[in-house]
N, C-alpha and C positions, 0 to 999 in steps of 0.2 A: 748090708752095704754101709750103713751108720757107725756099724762098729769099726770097719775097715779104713771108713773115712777119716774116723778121729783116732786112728792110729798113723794115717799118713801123715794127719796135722803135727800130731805130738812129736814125730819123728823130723819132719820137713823143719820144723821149729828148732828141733835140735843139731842142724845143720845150721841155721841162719846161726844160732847164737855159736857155734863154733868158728863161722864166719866173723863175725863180731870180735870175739876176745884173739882169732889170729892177727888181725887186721890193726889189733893193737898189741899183740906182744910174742907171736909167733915168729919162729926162725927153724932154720935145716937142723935135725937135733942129730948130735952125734953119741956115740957109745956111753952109756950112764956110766960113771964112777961110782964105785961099789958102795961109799956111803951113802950116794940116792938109793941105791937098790934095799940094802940093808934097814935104810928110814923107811921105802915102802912096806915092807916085811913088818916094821912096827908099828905105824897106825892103823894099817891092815887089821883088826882085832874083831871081832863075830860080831858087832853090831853094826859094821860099815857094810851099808846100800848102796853106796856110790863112790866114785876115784875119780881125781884129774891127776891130768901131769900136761907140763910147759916146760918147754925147753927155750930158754930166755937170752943165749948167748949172744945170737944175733940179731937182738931187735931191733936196732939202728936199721937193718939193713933190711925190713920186712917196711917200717917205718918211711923209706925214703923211696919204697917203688910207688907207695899211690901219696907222695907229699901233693906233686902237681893238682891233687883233687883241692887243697887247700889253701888259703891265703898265707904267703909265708912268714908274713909280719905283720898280724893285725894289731889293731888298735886294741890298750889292756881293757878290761872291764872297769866302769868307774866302780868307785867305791859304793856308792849307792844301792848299784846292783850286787855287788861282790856280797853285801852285808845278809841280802835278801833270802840268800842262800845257804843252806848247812856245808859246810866241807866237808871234804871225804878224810878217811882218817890219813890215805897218804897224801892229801895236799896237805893236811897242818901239818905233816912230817918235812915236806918239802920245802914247806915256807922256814923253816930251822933248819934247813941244809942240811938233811936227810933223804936223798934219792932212791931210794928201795929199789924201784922199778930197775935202774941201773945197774945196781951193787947185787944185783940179783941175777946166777946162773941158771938154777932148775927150780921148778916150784910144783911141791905135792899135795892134793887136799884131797880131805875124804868127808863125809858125811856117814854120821853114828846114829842109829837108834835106839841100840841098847839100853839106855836110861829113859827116865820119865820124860825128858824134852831132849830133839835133835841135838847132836854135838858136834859142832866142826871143826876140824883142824886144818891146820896149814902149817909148810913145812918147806924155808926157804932155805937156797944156797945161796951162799958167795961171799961178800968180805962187806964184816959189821965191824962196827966201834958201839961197844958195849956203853961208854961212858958218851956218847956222841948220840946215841940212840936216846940214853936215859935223861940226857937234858932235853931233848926235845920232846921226848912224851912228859915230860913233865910238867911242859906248860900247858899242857892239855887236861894230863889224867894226871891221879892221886897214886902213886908207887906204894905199895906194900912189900917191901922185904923179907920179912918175918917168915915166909914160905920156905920148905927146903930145895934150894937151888931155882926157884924161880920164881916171875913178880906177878902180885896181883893186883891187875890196872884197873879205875873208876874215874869216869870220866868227872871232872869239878864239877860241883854244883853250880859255883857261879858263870859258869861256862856250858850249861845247860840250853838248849834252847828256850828263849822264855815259852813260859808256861800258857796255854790256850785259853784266852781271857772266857772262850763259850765253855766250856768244859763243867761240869757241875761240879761246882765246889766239894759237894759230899761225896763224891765216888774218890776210889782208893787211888793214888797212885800209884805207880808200880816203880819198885826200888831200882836204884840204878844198875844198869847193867857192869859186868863185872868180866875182866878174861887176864887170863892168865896167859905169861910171857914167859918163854926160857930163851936165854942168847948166848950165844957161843962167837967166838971170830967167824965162824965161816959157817953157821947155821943158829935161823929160828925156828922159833916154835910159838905156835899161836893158838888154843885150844879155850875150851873154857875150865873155872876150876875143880869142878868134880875129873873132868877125864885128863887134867895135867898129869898128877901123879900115877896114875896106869900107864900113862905114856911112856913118861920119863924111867921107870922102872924097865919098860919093856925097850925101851932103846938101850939102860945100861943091861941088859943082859941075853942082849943082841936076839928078840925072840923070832920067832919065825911067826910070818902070817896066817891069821886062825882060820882064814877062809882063799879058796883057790884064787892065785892068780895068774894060774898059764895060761887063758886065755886072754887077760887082760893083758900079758906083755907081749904075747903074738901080735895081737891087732895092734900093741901102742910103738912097733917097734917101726923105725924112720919119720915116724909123724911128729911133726912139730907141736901138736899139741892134740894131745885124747882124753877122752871122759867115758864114764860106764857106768850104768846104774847096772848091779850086781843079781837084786832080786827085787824085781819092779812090782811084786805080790805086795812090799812091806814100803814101794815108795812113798806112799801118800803120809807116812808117819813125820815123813820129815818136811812136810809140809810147812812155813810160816810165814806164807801170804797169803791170798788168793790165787795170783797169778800161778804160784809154784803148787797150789790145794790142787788148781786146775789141770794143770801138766801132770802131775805125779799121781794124781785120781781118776788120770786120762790111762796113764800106763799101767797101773794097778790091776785094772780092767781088761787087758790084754791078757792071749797064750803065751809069756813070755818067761824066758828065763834070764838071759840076759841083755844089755843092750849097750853098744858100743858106737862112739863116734870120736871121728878125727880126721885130720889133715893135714895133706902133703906139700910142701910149699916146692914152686918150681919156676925157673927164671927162662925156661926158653918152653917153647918160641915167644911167649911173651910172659913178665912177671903177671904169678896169679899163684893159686893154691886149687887142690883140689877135696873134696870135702867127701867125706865116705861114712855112711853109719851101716854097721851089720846090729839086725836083731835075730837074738836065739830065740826060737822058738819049743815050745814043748811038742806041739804036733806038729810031726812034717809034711803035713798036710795044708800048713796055715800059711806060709810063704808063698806056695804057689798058687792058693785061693786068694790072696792079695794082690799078686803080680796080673794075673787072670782078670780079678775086677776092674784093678789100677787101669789096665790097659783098654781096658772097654769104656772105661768111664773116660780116658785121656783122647782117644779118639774122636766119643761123645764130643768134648768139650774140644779140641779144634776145628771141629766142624762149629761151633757156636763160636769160633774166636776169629773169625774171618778180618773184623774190623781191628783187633787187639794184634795184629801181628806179635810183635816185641815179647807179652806174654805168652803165645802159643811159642816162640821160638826156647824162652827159659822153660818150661814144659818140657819140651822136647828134649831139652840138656840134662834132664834129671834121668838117670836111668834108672831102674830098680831091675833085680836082676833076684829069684828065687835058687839058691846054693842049697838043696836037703833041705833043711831043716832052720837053714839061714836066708834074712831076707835083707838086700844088699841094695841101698841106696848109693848113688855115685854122681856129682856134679861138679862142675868147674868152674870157679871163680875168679876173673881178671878183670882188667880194666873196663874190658868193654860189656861185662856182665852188668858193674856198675854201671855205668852207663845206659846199658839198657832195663837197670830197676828203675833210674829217673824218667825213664818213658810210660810207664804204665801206666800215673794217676792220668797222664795226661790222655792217652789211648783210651782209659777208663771214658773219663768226662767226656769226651769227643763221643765213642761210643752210644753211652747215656743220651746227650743232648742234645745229637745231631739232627733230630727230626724238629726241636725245639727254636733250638740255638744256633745250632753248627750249621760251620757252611761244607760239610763232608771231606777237610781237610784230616790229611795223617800225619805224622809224625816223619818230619823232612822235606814235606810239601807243603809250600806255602799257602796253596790256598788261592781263591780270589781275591784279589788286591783293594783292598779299601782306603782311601784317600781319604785324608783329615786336612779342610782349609784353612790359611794360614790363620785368616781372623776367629776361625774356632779353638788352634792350640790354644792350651792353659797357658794364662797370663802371669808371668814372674816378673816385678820391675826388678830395676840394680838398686834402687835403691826406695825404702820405704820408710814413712813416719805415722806413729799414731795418728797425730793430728790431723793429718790428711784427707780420715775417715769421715766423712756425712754423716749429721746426725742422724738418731735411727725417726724416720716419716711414721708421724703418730695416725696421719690420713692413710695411707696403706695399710694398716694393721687390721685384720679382721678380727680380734679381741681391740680393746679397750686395755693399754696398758696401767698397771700400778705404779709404778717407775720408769723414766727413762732417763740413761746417762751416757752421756757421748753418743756412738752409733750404738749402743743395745739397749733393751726393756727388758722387767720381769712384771711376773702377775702370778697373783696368788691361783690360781687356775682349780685348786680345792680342795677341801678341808672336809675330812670324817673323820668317822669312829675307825680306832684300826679294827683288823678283822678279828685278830686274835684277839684283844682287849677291849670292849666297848667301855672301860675308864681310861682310856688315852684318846689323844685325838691327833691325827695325822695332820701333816700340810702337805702340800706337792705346788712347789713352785717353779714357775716353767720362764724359761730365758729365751733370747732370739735378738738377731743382730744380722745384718748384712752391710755388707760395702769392705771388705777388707781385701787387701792385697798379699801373698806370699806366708801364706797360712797351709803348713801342710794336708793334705786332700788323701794324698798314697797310704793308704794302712800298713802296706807293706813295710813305711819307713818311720810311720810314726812311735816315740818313744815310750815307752814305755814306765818311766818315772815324773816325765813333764809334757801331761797333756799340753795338746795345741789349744785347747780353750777348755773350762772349766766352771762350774758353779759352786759356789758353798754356800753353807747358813753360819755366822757366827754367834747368832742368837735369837732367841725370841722371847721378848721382854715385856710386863707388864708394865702400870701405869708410871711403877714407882723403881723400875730399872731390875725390875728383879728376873734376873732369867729362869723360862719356866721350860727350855729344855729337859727332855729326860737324860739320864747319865748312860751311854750305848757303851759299850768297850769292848764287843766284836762284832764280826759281819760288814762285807765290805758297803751296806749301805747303811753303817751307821750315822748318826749326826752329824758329826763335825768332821766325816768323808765327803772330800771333794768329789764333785761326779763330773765326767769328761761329759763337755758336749761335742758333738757331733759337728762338722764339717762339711760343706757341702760348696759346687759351685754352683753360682746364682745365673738363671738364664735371662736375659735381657731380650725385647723383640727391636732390632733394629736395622732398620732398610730393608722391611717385607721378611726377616727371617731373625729366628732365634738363636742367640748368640749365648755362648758360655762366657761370662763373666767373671766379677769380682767374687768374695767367698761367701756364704751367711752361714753362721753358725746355729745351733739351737739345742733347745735337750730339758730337762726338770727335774729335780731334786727335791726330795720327800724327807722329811723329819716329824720327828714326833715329839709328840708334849710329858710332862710328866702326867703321873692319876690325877683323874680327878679335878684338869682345868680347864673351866670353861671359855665357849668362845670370847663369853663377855670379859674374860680376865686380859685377852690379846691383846695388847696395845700396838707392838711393832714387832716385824720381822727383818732384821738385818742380817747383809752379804754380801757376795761381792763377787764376779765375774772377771775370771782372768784370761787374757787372750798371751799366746806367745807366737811372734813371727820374725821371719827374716829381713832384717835391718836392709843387710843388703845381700844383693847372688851375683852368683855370675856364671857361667854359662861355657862348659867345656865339654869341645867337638871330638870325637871318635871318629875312625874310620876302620874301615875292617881290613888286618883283623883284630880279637879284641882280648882273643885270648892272654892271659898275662898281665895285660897295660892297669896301670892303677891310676884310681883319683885319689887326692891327700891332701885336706887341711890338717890343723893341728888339734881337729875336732871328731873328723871320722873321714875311715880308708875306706874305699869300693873297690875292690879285687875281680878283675872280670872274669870268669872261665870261658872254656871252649862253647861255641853258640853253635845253635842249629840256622838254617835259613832265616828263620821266624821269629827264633828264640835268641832273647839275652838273656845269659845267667851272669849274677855276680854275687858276693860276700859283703857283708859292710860290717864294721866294728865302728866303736867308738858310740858316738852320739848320733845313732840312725838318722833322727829325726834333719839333718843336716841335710841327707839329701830330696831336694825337694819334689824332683819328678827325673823321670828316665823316658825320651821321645827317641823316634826313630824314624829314619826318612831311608826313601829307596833309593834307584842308583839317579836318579832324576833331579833331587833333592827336595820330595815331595813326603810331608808327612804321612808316614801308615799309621790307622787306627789301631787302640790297644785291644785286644780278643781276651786276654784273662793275665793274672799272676797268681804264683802261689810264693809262701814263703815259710822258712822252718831255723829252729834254732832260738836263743836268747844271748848270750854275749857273744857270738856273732853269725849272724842272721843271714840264711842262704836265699837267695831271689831268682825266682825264674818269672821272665814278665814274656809273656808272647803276643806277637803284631800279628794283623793282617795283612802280610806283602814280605817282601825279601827285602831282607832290612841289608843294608849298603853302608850306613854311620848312623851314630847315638848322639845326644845332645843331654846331656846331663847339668840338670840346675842345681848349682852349689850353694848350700847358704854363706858368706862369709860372716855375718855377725846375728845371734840372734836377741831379742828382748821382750818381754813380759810387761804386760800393763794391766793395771788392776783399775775394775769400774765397782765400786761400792754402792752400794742401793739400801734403801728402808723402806719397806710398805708398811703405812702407820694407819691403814682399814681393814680391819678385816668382816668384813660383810659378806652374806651370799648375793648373788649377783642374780637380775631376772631381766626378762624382755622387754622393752619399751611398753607401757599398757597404749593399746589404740584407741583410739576417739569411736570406733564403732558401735555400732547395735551391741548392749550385754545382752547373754542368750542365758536362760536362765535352765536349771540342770530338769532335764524331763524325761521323766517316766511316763510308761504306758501300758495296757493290757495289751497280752496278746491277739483280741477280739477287734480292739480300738485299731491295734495294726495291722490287720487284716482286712480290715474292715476297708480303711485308710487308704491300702496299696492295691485295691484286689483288681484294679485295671490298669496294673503296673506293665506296661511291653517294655522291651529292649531290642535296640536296633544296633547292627555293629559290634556287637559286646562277644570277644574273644573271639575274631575273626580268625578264621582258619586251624580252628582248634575242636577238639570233640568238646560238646557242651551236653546239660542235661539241665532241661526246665524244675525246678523243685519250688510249686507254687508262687509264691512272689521272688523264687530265688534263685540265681541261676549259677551253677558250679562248672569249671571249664578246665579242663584237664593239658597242661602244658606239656608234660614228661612224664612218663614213669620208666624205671630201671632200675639196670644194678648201678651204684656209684663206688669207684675205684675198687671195687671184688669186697666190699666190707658190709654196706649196706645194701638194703634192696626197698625201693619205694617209689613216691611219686610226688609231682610240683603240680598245687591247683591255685586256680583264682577263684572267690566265689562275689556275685555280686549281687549288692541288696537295694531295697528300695531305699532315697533318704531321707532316713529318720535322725533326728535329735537321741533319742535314746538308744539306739544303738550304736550311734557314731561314739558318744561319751562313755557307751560301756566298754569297763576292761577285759570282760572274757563273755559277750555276748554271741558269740557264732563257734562252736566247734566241729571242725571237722576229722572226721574217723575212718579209717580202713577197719573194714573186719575182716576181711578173707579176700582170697586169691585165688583164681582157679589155673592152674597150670596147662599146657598143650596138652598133657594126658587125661585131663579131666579134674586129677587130683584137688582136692579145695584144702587150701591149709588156714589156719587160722590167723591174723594178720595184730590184732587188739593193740591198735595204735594212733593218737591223736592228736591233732594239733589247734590252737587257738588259731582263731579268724578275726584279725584286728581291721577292724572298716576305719579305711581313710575317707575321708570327702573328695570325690569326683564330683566334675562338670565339663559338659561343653560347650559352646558359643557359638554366637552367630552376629557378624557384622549390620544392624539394622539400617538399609539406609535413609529406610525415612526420620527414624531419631538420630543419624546419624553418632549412632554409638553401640557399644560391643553390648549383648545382650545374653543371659544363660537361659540354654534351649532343652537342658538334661541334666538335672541333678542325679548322683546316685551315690551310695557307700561300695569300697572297692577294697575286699583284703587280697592284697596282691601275694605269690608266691609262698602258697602254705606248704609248707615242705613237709613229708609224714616217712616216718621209714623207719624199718624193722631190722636190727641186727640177728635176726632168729635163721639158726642154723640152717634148717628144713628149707629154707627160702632160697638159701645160694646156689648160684648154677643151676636153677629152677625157670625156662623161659614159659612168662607169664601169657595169659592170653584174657584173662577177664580181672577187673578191680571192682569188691565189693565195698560198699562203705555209706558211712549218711552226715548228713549237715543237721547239727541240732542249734538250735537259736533260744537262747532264754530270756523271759520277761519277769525283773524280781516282784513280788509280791508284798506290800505294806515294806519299801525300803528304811531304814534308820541311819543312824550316822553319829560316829565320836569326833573331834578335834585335837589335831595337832597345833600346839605352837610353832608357826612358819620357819621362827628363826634361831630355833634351840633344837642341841643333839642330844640324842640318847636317852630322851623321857617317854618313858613307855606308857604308852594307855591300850590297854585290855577291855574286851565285851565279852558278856554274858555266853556269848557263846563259845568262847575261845579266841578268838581273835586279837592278836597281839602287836603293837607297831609302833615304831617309833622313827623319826628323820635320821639318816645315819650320815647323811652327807651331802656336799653343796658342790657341784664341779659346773663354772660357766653358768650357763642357763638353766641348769638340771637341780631340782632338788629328787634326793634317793629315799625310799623309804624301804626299810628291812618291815617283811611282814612274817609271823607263824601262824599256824592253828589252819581253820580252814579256807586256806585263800583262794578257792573256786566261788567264796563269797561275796567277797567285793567286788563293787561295780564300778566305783567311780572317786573320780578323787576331782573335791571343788574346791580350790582356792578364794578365801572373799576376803577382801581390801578393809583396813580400818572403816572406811564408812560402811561396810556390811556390803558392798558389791561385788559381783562376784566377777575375777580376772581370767583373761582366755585362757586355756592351757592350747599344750602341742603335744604330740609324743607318746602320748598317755600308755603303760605299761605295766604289766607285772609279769617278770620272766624269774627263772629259777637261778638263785647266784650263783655264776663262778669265781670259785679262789683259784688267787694266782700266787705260786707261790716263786718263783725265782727272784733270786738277788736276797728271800731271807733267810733267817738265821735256822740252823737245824732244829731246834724248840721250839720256833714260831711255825716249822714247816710241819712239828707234831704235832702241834696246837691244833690249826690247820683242819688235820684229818678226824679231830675229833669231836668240831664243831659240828653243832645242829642243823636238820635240812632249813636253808631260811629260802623265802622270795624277795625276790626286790625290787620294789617297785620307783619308777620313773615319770617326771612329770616336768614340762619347760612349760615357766608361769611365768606372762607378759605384767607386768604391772606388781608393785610390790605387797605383799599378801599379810594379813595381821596372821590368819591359822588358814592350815588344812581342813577343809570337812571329806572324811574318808565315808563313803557310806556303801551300807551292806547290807544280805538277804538272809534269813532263813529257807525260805521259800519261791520258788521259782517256778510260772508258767512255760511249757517247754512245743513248742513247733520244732518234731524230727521228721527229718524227711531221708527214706534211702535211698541209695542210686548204686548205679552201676555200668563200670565202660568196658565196653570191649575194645580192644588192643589192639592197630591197626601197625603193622611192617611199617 
């Protein structure tokens, strides 16, 4: 069935895309003129796999039956965008006033294998100007003459796309591509130059075609446009994408001998085309083994499409039909096909997240009606000024800003080693602002070349002004890449309810240093934060219907199409970001809530925004003027940052024997402790069993609590308690083996009791609490396995004659090593957190003690050592190899109140060990 399936794909594919290229240049073709026939006959030569033919006379008129899908006078692309983009070779034709598409009646192309690499040609008619053609590729490509009877074109170098600043210098570059040109008045030729001159010889002496084409002009005859792969054994050769390795290595793999597609364009009962692929088959046994399955599996899958109507109906329109030995695709494409492919992401999604999300609404039906009060619409004034903004409330800020200017702050938020480099040193500097007004929100319409706000670094400079940036020069989060912040509106609680508000922006931006500089070298980080918003709007009413009507500054157009109940669609060119929001009110004139949009396209962007309720008129906020303000900032500290130290009891770091703690606890109870849960006493410890199953069909495991008595040495130890699954007994009896574990981090628990004779809160139950130790096994044998018994043990360790090396608190990337292996060094400072990367054996260390210039020692929080993850998006392709080739590290975590001279890290050889096993039975 796999193989059948990815023949349907390959084929069905080869109908969209015949859909596609008629939909831009198909027409009714009428009876070939013998010098088309005669030119197939000559590139037709024994290495050609493939043939199209286009019949191009009337493409005006294929063109103007679905214009109505499109905005008929959008706004042009600015320049900014236009730049971003390669042109195709017929628009630089175009822009010289050179129309090809036009000037052109029949077009033939084939694809060759015959040589070491694919060859393609193409083979136009109609009415050329040989000297009209040659000044305009000129200013493109490099004309060679010297050839007999035709040219051999090279695209300029200096008209090259710049060169890929990531790209490894040392690797070759590949010479420029090269194709040969022959023109006549009333025919080209376009091939490359090894197969010009075979060509040109076989047109003058008019050869006949090396391989059969009676079949290919039975099927091609009336159709506006057909293609045919020949012998789809040899297609994968001409393979030179992916996309096409895929397709052509899809077909390869087939009983196939030949395979033909095309379509008939037809103006009644309504404009559309009809689309037809026949495949030959070798056995004639293989068409009706496909129609047979096709059809069980089509069935199958309308019974699952109950919700997806729209797609069960295009399904249904697809026939396939088994002829001997021929297997016959057939569907019909018109308006209302289109129409009905815009419905399916949305029948999709509805689908998917109905039990979620949805409110069981379909495609045409509005749905429940949900109301949006006036005081909650998004707020746009008419008119806006910077100034107007509130400065940004240094008393609201849960960080402690570095800078603040006007209504924003930044703060150096933190500084490490990068991953890939530990001789660079990263920054991430993080922004945030609120109180603004008419700040685009919609992504839908935000621009694309002038974010709505923005961060940069302009530098980062030592004592003596010298910037100690590194030189970046690709990847779009290089240095001195602006990064978009993020948009959001601000909720306000007023009159007992929460209100949408003014806008607050936020987001952080990361640079790096050059090798080799220390923090001490920092002096300052300058930058600067740019906001853009609308001066002033203003605010233009629709009523239904909406189809057609446009909105128009002299900035950007909104083209509306035909809507559904729920749904507005519309186009926008020009400078998106202009329009500020699109609202929608029922027949009542009561705003509906927005349920989703989606949007597609770049110079000009198609929108589908859908309501909750039957939308009656739109309200569309217009920018009339926009402006940009720049807030500049320097943070001239760069320090790591710690927690207040407290005035309370220091508790000084303590070990114990495992006998001492026994000894200690040994009339330890517990009262209350993991109510309504399966528990299991394990001498002074008790393990409580929250969930175990499969999670989302990938894993299979279980969530425990365990709780301890409270000790000082095990609260401060990093990996004092582990818990283990070893096996699993199955409802059959089966025991499979489980070998999986997890760390048990004890937090400090208590409870309390109001005393009233001292008249104050009293603690009645100290205990350590490692909450949600999650354990799970991705092992095959386990899935779809319902468990009925979980084996496993809690082991707890006591180190033996502990030691300890020192970190300097406030320096990165100095490594210190022990005897045993053990390797570490601070790799980074974020907020309250200092990072320590550790290697070697780090089931070793136990603790990590910060002590203060006078040698006392400061509280920690947090205490940790878990296994690093690399992240790698947003870098560069080098850094993402980097990446995969670093060492396994850990990395350890620690928030230190009070500010610390060094780290004392301290560790075991040896470890006293209380295991205890248990085991739970599985209750429904």
């Amino acid at each position: 069935m796999k193989r059948i399936i990815i023949t349907l794909v390959v084929l069905i594919g080869l109908i969209a895309g015949g859909a596609y290229f008629l939909f831009l240049k198909a027409i009714t073709p009428e009876d070939l003129p013998a010098k088309v026939m005669n030119a197939e006959e000559a590139i037709a030569t024994s290495g050609t796999i493939a043939i199209t033919s286009v019949d191009m006379t009337y493409v005006r008129h294929i063109e103007s039956m679905f214009k109505q899908m499109n905005d008929p006078s959008p706004l042009p692309v600015s320049k900014s965008d236009e730049s971003k983009e390669e042109k195709t070779f017929l628009e630089k034709l175009k822009e010289q006033g050179v129309h090809l598409v036009s000037d052109t009646d029949y077009a033939l192309a084939t694809l060759n294998v015959a040589e070491e690499k694919p060859a393609h040609t193409v083979v136009l008619f109609g009415r050329f100007s040989q000297a009209k053609l040659k000044k305009a590729i000129a200013q493109y490509y490099a004309i060679d003459e010297g050839t007999d009877g035709y040219w051999l074109i090279t695209q300029n170098i200096e008209q090259d796309k710049k060169s890929d600043p990531c790209a490894d210098p040392a690797a070759k570059k590949p010479a420029p591509k090269q194709h040969a040109l022959h023109i006549k008045n009333d025919r080209i030729i376009l091939s490359g130059p090894e197969m010009m001159p075979v060509l040109l010889k076989r047109f003058a002496a008019n050869a006949r075609a090396e391989i059969s084409l009676t079949k290919w002009r039975a099927f091609r005859k009336e159709k506006a446009v057909a293609g045919a792969f020949m012998t789809p054994k040899e297609a994968k050769k001409g393979a030179v994408d992916l996309p096409s390795a895929l397709l052509l290595g899809a077909l390869s793999n087939q009983p196939l001998t030949d395979i033909y597609a095309g379509a008939v364009v037809s103006f009644l009962p309504s404009p559309g085309f009809t689309l037809l692929v026949d495949a030959h088959a070798i056995e004639a046994a293989w068409p009706l083994e496909v129609k047979t399955k096709y059809d069980a599996w089509l069935n199958e899958a309308l019974a699952e499409l109950k919700e997806m109507p729209t797609l069960a109906s295009l399904l249904q329109a697809l026939s396939v039909q088994a002829d001997g030995n021929i297997l016959r695709f057939k569907t019909v494409a018109n308006r209302k096909t289109l129409d009905n492919l815009e419905k399916v992401p949305g029948e999709f999604l509805q689908m998917a997240f109905s039990g979620a999300f949805g409110d069981g609404t379909k495609e045409g039906d509005t749905g429940t009606e949900q109301i949006v009060s006036d005081s909650d619409v998004e707020n746009y004034i008419p008119q806006f000024a910077f100034a107007s903004v509130q400065p940004f409330d240094v008393k609201d800020a849960f960080h402690k800003p570095d800078h603040v200017v006007g209504p924003l702050a930044v703060r150096l938020e933190r500084f490490g080693l990068l991953a890939t480099d530990n001789s660079i040193i990263e920054l991430t500097i993080n922004a945030e602002g609120k109180g603004f007004d008419n700040l685009s929100v919609d992504h839908m319409h935000q621009s694309n070349e002038t974010p709505v706000a923005s961060l940069s670094i302009t530098g980062v400079e030592d004592k003596d002004g010298n910037d100690l940036l590194r030189e970046e020069l690709c990847g779009k989060t290089r240095n001195l890449v602006a990064e978009s912040l993020s948009t959001i509106r601000d909720k306000e609680y007023v009159n007992g309810q929460w209100l949408e508000k003014s806008i607050k922006v936020s987001g952080k931006k990361s640079v790096r240093l050059k090798p080799n500089v220390p923090v001490s070298k920092i002096s300052k980080i300058k930058g600067k934060m740019s906001i853009r918003a609308a001066t002033r709007t203003s605010v233009v009413k629709l009523q239904l219907p909406f189809s057609g009507k446009t909105i128009e500054t002299d900035k950007v157009r909104m083209y509306l199409q035909k809507n559904t109940p729920s749904t507005v669609k519309y186009t926008l060119s020009g400078d998106m970001s202009y329009i500020m929001a699109v609202r929608a009110k029922n027949a009542k004139g009561q705003y509906l809530a927005s349920a989703s949009s989606s949007a597609s396209g770049k110079g000009t962007k198609m929108v589908s925004k859908r309501f909750k309720g039957k939308v009656a008129s739109i309200e569309v906020v217009v920018a009339g003027q926009m402006k940009s303000q720049d807030y500049p900032f320097e943070i001239n500290q760069v320090t790591p940052r710690y927690g207040k130290k407290g005035n309370g009891k220091q508790v000084d770091v303590m070990f114990t024997s495992k006998s001492q703690f026994l000894k200690e606890h040994a009339r330890v109870k517990y009262q209350d402790e993991c109510k309504d849960k399966q528990k299991v006493a394990l001498g002074v410890f008790l393990v409580c069993l929250n969930k175990f199953g499969d999670q989302w069909g990938q894993k299979v495991g279980g969530d425990f609590d365990v709780i301890a008595p409270y000790g000082e040495a095990l609260l401060n130890d990093l990996s004092a308690g582990v818990l283990s699954i070893d096996s699993v007994i199955t409802e059959s009896g089966e025991e499979i083996a489980f070998d999986k574990n997890e760390k048990a981090d004890f937090d400090y628990k208590f409870d309390t009791n109001y005393n009233k004779v001292k008249k104050d809160w009293e603690i009645i139950n100290r205990r350590l609490h490692a909450a949600y130790v999650k354990v799970f096994s991705d092992k095959e044998e386990l899935k779809n396995k319902k468990v009925s018994m979980v084996k496993g043990s809690l082991t707890v360790r006591f180190p033996k004659q502990p030691k300890y090396f020192e970190l300097d608190a406030d320096e990165l990337g100095v490594i210190k090593k022990t005897e045993n292996g053990i390797v570490a060094n601070i790799s980074a400072f974020e907020d309250w957190n200092t990072y320590i990367d550790i290697q070697g054996p780090v089931d070793k260390v136990v603790r990590f003690m910060p002590l203060a210039k006078d040698g006392s020692i400061l509280t920690t929080m947090n205490d940790r050592i878990n296994e690093k993850q690399y992240h790698t998006w947003g870098m560069s392709k080098e850094d993402k190899e980097k990446i995969k080739l670093l060492p396994k590290k850990w990395l350890g975590m620690t928030s230190i109140y009070g500010k610390p001279e060094v780290i004392r890290i301290f560790y075991a050889d040896d470890f006293e060990i209380i295991k205890h096993p248990f085991q739970f039975s599985l209750k429904e």
